[in-house]
N, C-alpha and C positions, 0 to 999 in steps of 0.2 A: 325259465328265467326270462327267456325272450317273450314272450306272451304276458308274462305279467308286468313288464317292462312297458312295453305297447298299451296293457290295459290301464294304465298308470298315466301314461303320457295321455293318450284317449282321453281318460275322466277329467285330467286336468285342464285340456283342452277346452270340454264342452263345460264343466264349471268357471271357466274363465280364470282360474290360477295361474295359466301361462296368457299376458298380458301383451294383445295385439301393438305388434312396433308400428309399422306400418303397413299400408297395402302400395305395394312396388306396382305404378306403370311410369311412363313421361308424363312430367308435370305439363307441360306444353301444350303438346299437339292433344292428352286425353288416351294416347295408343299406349297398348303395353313394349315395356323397352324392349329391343332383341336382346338375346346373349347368343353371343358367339361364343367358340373356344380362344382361350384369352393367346393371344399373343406375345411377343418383347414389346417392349413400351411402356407406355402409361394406359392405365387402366381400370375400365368407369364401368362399364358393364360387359361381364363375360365367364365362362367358366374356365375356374381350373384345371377342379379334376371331379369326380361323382360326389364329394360332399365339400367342394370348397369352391366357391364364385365371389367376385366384385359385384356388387351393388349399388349405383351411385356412386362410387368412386370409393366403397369402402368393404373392407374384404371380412368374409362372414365364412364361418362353421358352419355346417350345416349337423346340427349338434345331436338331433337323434339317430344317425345312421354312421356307421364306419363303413368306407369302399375303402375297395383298393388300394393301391399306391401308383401311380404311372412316373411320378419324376425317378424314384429312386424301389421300383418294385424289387422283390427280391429274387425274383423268378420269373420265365416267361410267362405261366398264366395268370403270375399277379397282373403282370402289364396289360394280358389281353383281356380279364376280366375287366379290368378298370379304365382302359381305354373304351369300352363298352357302358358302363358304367357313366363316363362321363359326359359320351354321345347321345343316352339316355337320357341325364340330367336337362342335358340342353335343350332336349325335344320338351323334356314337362318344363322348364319354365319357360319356356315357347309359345306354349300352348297359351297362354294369357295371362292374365293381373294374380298376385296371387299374395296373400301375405305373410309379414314375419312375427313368430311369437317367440318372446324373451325363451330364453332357458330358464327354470326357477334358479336362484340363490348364484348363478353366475352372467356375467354380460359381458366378459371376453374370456380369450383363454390365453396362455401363457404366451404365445406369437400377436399376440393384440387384435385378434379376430374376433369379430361382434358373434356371441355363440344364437342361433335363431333356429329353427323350425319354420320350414317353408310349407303353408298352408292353402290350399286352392277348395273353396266350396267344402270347408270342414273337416277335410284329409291331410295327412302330414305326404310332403311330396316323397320324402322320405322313406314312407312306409310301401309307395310302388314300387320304388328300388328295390327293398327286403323281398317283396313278394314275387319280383320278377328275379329275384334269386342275383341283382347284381352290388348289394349291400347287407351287409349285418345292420340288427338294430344296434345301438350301442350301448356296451354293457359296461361303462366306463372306464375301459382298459384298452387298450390293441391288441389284436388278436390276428396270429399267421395266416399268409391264404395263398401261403404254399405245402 
């Protein structure tokens, strides 16, 4: 299921069915924004947790992958897979510019989250998570990871 999920998202990709939102850096200066791990406060760029970050001052799914839990995990190595996970995250959107593509047939989710696919040079950032073993793809449900 996980494979043809991926190959699914893949094809829709490279035929342009999922429909470029933006390409995230600072308007400004031209540099791509930092994310830090987000803090208390207000907040404009930063991560939450391995599939949830602010963008611009607005708070996005990272809608092909499920990690962890870190606020409310159920287990110890929920927390420490996913606090890993999110240190992760933060290094790939780090790494530079990178853009967002819609989710088909949704563009939030029940908490008001913009649902997106983060895409750097034609890869879902996503899909490193899966591979480096600190996310599932997502199979439209939650799934224990204890």
């Amino acid at each position: 299921m996980k494979s043809i999920l991926t190959g699914v998202i893949s094809a829709a990709v490279l035929l342009g069915a999922i429909s470029a939102v933006q390409y995230v850096e600072a308007a400004q200066s031209g540099q791509p924004a930092r994310y830090p791990k987000c803090a208390s406060g207000a907040r404009y760029n930063c991560v939450v947790d391995g599939d949830t970050l602010w963008i611009n001052g607005q708070k996005v799914r990272v809608t092909d992958i499920d990690a962890p839990e870190i606020s409310t995990p159920k287990c110890a190595s929920e927390l420490t897979l996913g606090n890993k996970a999110t240190d992760r995250l933060i290094e790939l959107v780090n790494e530079g510019p990178f853009q967002l593509q819609a989710w088909p047939g949704r563009d939030t989710d029940r908490y008001g989250r913009k649902l997106r696919v983060l895409v750097r040079d034609g890869r879902s950032l996503g899909d490193r998570l899966v591979e480096e073993g600190l996310a599932r793809t997502w199979s439209g449900r939650r799934e224990p990871w204890c």
